[in-house]
N, CA, C and O atoms as a Maestro MAE file, in Angstrom:
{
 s_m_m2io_version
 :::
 2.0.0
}

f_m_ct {
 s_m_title
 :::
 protein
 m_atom[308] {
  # First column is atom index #
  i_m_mmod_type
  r_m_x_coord
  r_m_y_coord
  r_m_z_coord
  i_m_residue_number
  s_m_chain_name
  s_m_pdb_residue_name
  s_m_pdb_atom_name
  i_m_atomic_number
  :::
  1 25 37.062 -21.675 -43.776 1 A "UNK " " N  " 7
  2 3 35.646 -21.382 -43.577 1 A "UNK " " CA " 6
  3 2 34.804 -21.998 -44.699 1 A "UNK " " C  " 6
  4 15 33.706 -22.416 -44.332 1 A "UNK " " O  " 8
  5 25 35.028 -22.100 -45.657 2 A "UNK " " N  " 7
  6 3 34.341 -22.491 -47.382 2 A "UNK " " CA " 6
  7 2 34.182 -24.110 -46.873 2 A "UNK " " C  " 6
  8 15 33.135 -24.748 -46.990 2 A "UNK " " O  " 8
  9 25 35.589 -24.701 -46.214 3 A "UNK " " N  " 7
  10 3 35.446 -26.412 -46.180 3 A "UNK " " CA " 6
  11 2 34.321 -26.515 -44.800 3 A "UNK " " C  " 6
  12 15 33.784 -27.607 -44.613 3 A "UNK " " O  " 8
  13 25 34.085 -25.682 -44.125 4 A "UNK " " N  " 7
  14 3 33.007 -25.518 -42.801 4 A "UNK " " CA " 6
  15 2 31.638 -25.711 -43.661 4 A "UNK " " C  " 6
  16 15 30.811 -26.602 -43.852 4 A "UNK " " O  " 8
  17 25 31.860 -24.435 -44.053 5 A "UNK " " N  " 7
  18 3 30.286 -24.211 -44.844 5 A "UNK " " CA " 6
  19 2 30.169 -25.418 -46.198 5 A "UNK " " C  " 6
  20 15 29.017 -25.835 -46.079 5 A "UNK " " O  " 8
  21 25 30.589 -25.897 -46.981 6 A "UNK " " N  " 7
  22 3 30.512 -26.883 -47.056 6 A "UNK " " CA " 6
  23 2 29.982 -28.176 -46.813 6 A "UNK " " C  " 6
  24 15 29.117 -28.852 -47.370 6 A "UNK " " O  " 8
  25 25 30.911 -28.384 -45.592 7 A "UNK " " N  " 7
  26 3 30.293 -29.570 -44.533 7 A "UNK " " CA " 6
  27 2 28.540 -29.302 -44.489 7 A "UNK " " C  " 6
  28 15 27.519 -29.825 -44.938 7 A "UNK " " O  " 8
  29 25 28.956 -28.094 -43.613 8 A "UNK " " N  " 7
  30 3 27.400 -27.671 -42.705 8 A "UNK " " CA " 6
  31 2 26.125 -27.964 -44.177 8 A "UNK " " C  " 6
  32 15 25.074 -28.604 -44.143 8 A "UNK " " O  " 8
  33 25 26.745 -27.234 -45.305 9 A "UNK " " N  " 7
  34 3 25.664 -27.567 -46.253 9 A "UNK " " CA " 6
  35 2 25.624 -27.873 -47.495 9 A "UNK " " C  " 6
  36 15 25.373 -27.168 -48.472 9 A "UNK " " O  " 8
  37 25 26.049 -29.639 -47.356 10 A "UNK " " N  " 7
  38 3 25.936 -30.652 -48.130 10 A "UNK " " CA " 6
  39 2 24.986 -31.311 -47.769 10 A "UNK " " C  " 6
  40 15 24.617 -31.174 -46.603 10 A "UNK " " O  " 8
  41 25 24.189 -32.363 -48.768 11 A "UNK " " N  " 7
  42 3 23.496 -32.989 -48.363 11 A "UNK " " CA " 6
  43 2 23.407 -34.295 -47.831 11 A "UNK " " C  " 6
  44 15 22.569 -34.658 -47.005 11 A "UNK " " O  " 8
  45 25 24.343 -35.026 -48.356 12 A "UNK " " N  " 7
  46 3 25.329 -36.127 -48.162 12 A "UNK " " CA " 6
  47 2 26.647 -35.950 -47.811 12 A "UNK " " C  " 6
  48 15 27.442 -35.447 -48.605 12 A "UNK " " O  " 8
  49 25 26.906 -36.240 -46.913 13 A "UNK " " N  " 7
  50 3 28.985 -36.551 -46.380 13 A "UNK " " CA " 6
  51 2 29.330 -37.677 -46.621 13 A "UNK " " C  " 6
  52 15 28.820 -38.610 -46.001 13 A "UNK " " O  " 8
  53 25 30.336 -37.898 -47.637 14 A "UNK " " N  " 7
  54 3 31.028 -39.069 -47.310 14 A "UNK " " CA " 6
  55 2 32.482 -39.324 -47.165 14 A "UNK " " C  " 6
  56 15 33.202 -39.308 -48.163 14 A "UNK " " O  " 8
  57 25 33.075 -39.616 -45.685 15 A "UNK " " N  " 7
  58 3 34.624 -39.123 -45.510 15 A "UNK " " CA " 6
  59 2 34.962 -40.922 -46.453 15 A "UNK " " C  " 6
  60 15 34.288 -41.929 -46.670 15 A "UNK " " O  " 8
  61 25 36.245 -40.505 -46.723 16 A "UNK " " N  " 7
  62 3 36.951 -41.033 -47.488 16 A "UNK " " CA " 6
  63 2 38.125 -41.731 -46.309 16 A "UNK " " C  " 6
  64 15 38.986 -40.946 -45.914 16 A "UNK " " O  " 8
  65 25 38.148 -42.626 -45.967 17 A "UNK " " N  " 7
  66 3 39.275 -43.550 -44.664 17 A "UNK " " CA " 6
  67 2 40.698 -43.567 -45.285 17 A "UNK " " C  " 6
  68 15 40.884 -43.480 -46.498 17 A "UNK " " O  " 8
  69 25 41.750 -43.692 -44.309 18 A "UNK " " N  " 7
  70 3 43.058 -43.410 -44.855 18 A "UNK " " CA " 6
  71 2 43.755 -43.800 -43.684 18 A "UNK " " C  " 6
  72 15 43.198 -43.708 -42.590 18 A "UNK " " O  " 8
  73 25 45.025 -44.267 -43.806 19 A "UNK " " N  " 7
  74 3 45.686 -44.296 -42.610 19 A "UNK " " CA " 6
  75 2 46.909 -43.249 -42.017 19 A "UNK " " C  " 6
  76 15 47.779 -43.289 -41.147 19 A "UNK " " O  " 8
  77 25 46.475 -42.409 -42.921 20 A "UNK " " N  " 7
  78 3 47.537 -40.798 -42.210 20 A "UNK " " CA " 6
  79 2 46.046 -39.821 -41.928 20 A "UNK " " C  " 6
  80 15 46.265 -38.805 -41.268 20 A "UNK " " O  " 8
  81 25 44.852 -39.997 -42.282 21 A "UNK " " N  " 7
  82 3 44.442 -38.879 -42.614 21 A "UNK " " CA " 6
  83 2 43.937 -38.137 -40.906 21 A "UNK " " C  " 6
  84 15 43.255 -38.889 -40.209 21 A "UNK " " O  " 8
  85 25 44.226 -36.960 -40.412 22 A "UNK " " N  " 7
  86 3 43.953 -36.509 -38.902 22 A "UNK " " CA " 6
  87 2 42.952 -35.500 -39.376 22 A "UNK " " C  " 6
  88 15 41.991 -35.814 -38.674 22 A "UNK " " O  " 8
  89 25 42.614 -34.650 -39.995 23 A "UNK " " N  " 7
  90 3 42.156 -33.431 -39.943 23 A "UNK " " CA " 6
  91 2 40.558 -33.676 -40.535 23 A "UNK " " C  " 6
  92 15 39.647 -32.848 -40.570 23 A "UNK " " O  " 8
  93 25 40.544 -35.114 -40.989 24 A "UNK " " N  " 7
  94 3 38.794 -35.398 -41.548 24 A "UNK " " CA " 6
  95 2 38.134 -35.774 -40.209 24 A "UNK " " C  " 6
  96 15 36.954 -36.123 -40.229 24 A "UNK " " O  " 8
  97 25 38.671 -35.737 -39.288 25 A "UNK " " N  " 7
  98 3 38.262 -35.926 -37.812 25 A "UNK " " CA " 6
  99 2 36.998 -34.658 -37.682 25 A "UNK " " C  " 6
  100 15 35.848 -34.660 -37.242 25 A "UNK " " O  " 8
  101 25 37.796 -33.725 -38.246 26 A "UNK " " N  " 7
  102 3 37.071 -32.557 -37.476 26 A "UNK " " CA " 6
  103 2 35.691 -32.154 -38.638 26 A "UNK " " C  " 6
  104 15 34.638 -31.668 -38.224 26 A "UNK " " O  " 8
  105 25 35.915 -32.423 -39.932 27 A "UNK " " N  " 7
  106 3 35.114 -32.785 -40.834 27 A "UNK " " CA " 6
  107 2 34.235 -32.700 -40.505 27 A "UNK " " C  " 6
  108 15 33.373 -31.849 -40.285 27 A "UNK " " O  " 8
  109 25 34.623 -34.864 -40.369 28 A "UNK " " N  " 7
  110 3 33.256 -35.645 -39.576 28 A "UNK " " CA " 6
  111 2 32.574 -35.108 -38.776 28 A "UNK " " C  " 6
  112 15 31.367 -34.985 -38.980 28 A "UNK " " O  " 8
  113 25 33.265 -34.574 -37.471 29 A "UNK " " N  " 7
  114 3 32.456 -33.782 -36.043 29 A "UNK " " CA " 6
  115 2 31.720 -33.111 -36.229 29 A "UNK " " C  " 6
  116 15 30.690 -33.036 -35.560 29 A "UNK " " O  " 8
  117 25 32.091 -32.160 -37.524 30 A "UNK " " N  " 7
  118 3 30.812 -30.973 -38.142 30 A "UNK " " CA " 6
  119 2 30.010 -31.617 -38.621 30 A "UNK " " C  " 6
  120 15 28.916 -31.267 -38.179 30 A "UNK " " O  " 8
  121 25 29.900 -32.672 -39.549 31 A "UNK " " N  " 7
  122 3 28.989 -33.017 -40.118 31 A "UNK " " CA " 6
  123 2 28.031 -33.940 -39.340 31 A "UNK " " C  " 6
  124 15 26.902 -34.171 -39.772 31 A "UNK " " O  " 8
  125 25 28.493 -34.464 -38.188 32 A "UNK " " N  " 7
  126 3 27.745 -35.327 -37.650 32 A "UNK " " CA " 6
  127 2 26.755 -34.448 -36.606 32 A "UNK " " C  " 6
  128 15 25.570 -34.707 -36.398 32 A "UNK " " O  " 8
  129 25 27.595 -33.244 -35.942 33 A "UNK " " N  " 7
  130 3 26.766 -32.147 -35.329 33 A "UNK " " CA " 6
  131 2 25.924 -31.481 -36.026 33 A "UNK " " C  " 6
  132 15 24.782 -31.345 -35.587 33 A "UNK " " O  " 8
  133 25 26.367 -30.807 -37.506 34 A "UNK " " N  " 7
  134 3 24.868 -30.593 -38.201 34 A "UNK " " CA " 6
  135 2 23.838 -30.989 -38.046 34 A "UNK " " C  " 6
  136 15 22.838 -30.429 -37.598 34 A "UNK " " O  " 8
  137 25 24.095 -32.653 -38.636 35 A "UNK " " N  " 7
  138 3 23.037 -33.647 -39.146 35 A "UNK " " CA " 6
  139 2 21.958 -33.396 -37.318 35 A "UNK " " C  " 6
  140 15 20.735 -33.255 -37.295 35 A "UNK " " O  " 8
  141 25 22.692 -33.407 -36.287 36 A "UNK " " N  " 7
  142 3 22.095 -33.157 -35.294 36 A "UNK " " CA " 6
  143 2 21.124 -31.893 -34.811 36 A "UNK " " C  " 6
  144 15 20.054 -31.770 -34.215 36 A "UNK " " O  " 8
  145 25 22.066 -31.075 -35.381 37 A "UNK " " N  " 7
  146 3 21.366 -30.056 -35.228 37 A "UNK " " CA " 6
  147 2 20.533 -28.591 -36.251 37 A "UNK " " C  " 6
  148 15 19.886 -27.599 -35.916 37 A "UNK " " O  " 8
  149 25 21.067 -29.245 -37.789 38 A "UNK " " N  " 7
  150 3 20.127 -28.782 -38.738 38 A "UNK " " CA " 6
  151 2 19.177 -30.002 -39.523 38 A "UNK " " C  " 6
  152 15 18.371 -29.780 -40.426 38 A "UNK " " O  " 8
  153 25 19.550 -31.542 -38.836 39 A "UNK " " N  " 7
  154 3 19.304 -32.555 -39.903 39 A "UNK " " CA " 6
  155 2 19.847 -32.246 -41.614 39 A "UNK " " C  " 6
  156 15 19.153 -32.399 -42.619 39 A "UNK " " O  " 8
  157 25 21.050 -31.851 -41.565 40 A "UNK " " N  " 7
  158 3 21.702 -31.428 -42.582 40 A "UNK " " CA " 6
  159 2 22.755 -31.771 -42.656 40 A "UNK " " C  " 6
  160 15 23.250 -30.895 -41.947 40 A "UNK " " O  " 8
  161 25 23.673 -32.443 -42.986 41 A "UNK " " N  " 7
  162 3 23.505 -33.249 -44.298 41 A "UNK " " CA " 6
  163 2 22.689 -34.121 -43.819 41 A "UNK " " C  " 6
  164 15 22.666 -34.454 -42.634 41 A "UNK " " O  " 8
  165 25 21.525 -34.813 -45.219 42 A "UNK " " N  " 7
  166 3 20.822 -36.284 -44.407 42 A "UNK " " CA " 6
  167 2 21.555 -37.113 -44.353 42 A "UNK " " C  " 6
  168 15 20.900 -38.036 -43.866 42 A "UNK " " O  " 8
  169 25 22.487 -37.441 -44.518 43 A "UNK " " N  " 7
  170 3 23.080 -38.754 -44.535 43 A "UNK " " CA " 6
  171 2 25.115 -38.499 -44.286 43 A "UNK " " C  " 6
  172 15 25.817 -37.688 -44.891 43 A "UNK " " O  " 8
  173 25 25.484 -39.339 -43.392 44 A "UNK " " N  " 7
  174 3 27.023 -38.913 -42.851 44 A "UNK " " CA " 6
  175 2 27.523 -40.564 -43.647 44 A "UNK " " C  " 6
  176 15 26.847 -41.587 -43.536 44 A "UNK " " O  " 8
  177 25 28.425 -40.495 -44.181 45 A "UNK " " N  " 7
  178 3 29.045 -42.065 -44.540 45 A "UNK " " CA " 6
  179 2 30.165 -42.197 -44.255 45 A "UNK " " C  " 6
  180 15 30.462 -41.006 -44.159 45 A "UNK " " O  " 8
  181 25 30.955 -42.662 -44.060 46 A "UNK " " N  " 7
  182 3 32.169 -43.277 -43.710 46 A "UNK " " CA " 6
  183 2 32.593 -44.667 -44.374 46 A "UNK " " C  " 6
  184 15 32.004 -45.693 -44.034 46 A "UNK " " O  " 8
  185 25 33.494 -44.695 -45.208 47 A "UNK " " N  " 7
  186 3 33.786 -45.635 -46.464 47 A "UNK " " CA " 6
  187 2 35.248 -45.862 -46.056 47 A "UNK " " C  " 6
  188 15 35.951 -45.256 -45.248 47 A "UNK " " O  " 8
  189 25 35.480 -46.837 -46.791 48 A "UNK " " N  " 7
  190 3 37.198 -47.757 -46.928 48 A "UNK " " CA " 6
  191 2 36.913 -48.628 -46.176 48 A "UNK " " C  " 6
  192 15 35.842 -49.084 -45.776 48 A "UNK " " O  " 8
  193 25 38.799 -49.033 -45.841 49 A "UNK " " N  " 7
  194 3 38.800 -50.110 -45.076 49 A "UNK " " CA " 6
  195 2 39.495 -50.209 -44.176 49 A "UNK " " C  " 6
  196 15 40.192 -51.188 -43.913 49 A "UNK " " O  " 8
  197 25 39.360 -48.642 -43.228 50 A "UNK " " N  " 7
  198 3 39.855 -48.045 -42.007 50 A "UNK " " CA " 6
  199 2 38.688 -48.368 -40.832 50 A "UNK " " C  " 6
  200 15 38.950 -48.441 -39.632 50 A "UNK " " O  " 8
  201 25 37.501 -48.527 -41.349 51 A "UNK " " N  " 7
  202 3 35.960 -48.714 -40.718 51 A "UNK " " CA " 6
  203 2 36.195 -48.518 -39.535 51 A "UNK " " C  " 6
  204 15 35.227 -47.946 -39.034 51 A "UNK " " O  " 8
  205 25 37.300 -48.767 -38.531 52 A "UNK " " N  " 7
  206 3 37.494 -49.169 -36.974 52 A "UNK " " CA " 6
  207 2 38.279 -48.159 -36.517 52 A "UNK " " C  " 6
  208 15 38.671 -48.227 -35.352 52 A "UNK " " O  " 8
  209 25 38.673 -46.983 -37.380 53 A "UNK " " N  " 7
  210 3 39.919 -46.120 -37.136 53 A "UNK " " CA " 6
  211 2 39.735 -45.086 -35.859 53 A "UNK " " C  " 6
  212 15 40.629 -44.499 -35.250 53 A "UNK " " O  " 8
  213 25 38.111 -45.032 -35.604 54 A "UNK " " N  " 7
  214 3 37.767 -43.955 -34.491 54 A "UNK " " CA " 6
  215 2 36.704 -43.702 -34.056 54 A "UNK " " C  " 6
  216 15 35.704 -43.748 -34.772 54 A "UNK " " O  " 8
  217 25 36.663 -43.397 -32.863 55 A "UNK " " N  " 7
  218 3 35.188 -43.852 -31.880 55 A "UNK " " CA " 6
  219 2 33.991 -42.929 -32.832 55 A "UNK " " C  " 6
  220 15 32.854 -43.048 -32.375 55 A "UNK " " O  " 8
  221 25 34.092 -42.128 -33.950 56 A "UNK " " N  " 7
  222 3 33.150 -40.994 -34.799 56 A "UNK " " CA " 6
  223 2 32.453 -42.008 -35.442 56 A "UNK " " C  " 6
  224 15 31.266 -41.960 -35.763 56 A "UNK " " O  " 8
  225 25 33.727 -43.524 -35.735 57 A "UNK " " N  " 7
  226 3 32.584 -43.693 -36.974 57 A "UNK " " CA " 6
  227 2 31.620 -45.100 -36.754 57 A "UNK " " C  " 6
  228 15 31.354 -46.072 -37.461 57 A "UNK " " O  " 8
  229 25 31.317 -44.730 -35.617 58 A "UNK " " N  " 7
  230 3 30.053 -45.833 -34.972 58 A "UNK " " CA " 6
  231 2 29.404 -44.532 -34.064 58 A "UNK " " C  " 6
  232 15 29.001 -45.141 -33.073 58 A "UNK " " O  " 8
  233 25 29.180 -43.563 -33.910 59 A "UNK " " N  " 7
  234 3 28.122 -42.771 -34.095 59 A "UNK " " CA " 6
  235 2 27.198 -43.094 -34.586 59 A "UNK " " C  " 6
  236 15 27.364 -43.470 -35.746 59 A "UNK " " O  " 8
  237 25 25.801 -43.143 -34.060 60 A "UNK " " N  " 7
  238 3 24.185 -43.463 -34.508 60 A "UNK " " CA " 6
  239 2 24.321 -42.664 -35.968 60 A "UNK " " C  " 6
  240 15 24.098 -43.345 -36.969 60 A "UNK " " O  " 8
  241 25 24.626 -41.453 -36.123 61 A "UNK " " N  " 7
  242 3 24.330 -40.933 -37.101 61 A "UNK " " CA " 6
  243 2 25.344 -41.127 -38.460 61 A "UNK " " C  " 6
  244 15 25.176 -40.963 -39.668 61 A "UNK " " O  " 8
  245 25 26.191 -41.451 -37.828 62 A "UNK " " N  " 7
  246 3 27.166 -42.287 -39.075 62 A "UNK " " CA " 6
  247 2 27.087 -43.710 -39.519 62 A "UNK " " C  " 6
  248 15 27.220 -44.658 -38.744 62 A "UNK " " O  " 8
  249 25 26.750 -43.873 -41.475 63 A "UNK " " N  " 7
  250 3 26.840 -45.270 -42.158 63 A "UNK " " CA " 6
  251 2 27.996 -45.441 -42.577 63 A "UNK " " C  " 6
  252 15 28.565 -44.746 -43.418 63 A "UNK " " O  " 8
  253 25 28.650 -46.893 -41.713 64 A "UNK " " N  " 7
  254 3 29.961 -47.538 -42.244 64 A "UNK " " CA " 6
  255 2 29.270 -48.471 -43.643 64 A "UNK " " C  " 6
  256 15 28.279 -49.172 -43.851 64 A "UNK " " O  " 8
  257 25 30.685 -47.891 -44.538 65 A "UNK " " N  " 7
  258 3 30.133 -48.652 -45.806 65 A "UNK " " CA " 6
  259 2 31.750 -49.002 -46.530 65 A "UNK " " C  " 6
  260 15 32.726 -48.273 -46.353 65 A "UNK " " O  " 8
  261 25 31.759 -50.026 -47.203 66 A "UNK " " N  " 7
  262 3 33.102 -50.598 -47.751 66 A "UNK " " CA " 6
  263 2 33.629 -49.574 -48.990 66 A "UNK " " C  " 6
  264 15 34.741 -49.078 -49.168 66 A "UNK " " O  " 8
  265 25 32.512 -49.471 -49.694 67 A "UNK " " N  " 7
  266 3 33.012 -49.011 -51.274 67 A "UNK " " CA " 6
  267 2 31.515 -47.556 -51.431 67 A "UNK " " C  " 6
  268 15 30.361 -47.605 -51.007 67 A "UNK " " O  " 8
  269 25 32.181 -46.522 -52.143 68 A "UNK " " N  " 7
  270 3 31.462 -45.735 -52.622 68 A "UNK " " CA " 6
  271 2 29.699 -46.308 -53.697 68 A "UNK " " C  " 6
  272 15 28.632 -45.797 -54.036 68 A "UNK " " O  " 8
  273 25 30.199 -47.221 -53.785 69 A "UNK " " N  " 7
  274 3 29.079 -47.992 -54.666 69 A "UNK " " CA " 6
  275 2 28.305 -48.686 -53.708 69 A "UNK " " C  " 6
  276 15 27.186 -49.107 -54.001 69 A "UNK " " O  " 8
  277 25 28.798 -48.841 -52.598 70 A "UNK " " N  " 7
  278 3 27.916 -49.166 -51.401 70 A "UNK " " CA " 6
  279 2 27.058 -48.044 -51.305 70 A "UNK " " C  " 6
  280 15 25.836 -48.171 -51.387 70 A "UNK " " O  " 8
  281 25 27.668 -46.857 -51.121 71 A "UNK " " N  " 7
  282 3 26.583 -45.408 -50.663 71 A "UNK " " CA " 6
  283 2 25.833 -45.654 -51.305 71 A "UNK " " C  " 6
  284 15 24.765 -46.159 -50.960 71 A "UNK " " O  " 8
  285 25 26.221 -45.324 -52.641 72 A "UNK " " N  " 7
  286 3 25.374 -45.823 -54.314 72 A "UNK " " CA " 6
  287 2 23.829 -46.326 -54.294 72 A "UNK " " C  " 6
  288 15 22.760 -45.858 -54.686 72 A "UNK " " O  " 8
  289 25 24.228 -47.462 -53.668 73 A "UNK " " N  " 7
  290 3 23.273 -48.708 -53.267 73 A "UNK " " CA " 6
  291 2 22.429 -48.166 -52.148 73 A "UNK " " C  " 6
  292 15 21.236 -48.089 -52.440 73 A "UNK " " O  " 8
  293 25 22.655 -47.894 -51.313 74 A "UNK " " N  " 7
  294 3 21.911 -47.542 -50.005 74 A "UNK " " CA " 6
  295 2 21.151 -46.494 -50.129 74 A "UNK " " C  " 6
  296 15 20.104 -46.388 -49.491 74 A "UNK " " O  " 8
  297 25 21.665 -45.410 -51.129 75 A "UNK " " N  " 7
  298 3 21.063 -44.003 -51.765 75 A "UNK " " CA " 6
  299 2 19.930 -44.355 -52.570 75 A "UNK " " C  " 6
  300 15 19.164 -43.446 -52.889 75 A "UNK " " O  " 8
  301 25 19.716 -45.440 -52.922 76 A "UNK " " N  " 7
  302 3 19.030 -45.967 -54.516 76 A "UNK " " CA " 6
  303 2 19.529 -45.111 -55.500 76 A "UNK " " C  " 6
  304 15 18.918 -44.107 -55.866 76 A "UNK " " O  " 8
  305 25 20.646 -45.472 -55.961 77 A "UNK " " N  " 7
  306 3 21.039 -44.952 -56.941 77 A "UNK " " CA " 6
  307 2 21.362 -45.713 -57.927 77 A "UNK " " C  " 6
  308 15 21.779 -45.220 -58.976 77 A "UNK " " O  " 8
  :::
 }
 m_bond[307] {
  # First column is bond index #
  i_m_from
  i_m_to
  i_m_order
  :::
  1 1 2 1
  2 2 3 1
  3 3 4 2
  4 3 5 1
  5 5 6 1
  6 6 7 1
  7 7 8 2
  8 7 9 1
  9 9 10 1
  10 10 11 1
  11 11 12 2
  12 11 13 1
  13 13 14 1
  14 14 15 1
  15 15 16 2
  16 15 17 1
  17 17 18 1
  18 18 19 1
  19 19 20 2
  20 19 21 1
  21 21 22 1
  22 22 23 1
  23 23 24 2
  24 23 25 1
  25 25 26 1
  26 26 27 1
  27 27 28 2
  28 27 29 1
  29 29 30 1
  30 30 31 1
  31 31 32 2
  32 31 33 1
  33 33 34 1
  34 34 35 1
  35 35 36 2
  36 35 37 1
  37 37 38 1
  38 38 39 1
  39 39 40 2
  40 39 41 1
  41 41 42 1
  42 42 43 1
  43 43 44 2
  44 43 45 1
  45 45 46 1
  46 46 47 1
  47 47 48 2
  48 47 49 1
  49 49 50 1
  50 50 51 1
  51 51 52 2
  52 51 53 1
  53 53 54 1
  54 54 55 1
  55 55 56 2
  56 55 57 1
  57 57 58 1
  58 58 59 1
  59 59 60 2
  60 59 61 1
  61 61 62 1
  62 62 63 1
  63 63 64 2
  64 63 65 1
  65 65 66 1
  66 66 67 1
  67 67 68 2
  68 67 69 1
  69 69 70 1
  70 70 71 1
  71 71 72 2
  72 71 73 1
  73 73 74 1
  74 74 75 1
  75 75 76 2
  76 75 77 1
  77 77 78 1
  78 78 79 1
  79 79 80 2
  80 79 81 1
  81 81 82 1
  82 82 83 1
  83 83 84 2
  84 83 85 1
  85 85 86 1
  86 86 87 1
  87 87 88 2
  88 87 89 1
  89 89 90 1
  90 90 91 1
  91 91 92 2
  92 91 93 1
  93 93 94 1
  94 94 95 1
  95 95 96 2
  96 95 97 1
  97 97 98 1
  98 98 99 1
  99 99 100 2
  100 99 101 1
  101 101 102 1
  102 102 103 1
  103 103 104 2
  104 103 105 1
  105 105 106 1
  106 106 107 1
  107 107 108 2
  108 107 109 1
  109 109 110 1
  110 110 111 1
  111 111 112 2
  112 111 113 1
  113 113 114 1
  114 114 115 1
  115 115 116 2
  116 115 117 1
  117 117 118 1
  118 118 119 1
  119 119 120 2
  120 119 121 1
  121 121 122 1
  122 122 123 1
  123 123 124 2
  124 123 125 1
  125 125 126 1
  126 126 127 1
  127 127 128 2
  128 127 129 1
  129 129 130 1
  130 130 131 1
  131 131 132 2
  132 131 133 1
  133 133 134 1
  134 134 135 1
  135 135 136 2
  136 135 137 1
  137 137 138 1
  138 138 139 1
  139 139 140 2
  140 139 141 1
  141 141 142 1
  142 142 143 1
  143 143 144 2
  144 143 145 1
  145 145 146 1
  146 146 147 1
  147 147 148 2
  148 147 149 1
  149 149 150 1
  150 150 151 1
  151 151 152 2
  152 151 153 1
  153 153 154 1
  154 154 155 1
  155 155 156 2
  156 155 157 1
  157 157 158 1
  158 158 159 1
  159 159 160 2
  160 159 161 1
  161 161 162 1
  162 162 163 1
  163 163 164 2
  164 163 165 1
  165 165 166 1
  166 166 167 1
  167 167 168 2
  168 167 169 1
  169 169 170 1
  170 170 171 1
  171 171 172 2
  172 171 173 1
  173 173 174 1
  174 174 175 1
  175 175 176 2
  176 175 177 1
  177 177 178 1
  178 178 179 1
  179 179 180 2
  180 179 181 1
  181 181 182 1
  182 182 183 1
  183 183 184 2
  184 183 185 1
  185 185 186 1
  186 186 187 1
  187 187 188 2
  188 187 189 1
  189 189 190 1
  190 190 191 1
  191 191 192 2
  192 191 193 1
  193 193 194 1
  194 194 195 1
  195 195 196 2
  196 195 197 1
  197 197 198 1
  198 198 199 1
  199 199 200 2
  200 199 201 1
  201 201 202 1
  202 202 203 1
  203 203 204 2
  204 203 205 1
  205 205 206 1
  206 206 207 1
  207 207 208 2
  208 207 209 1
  209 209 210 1
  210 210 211 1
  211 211 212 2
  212 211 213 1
  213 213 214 1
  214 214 215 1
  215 215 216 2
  216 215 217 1
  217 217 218 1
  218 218 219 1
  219 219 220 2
  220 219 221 1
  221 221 222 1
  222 222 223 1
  223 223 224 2
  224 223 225 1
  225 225 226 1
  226 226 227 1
  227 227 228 2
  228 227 229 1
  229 229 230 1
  230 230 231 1
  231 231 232 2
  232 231 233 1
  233 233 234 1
  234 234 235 1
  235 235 236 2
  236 235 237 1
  237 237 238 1
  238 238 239 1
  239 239 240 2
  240 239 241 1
  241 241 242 1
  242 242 243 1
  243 243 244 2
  244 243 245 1
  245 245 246 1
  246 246 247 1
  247 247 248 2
  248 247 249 1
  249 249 250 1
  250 250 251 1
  251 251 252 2
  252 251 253 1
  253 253 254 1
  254 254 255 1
  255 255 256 2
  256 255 257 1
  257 257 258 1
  258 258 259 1
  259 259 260 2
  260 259 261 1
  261 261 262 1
  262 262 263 1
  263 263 264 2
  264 263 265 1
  265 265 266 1
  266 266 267 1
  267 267 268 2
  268 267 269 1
  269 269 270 1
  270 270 271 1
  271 271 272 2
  272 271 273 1
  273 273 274 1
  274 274 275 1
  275 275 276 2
  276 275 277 1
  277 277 278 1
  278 278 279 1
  279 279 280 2
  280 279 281 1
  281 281 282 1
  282 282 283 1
  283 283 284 2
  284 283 285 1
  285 285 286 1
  286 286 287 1
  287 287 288 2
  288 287 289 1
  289 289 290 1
  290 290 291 1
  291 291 292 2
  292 291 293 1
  293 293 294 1
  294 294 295 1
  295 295 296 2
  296 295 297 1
  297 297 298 1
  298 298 299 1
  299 299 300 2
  300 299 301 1
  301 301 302 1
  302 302 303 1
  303 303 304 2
  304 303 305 1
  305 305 306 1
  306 306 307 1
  307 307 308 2
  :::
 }
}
């Protein structure tokens, strides 16, 4: 419940790509349904170099990005 609430209220998501990882699936789903339906988190990211691993992460509301310093960049940070 803590990794739910979490999700639901962060302000930024950014899943981390892997090639075992199954259970950031469901993560993502929360966070991308938030962002839908509290506009919370503002921003969903999706990073590495799995980019193609699943139909979540070309979602309108999800940014494919290579490197965490990409978010970085896109955040103005």
């Amino acid at each position: 419940m803590k990794d739910m609430d979490g999700v639901r209220n962060s302000d930024i998501f950014v899943l981390l790509t892997n090639e075992d990882g199954i259970g950031m699936y469901v993560e993502l789903g929360m966070a991308i349904m938030s962002k839908i339906h509290k506009g919370k988190p503002r921003r969903v990211y999706v990073i590495g170099n799995k980019l193609g691993r699943s139909m979540f992460f070309f979602h309108p509301s999800v940014r494919r990005r290579k490197t965490i310093e990409d978010v970085f960049l896109d955040l103005g940070l």
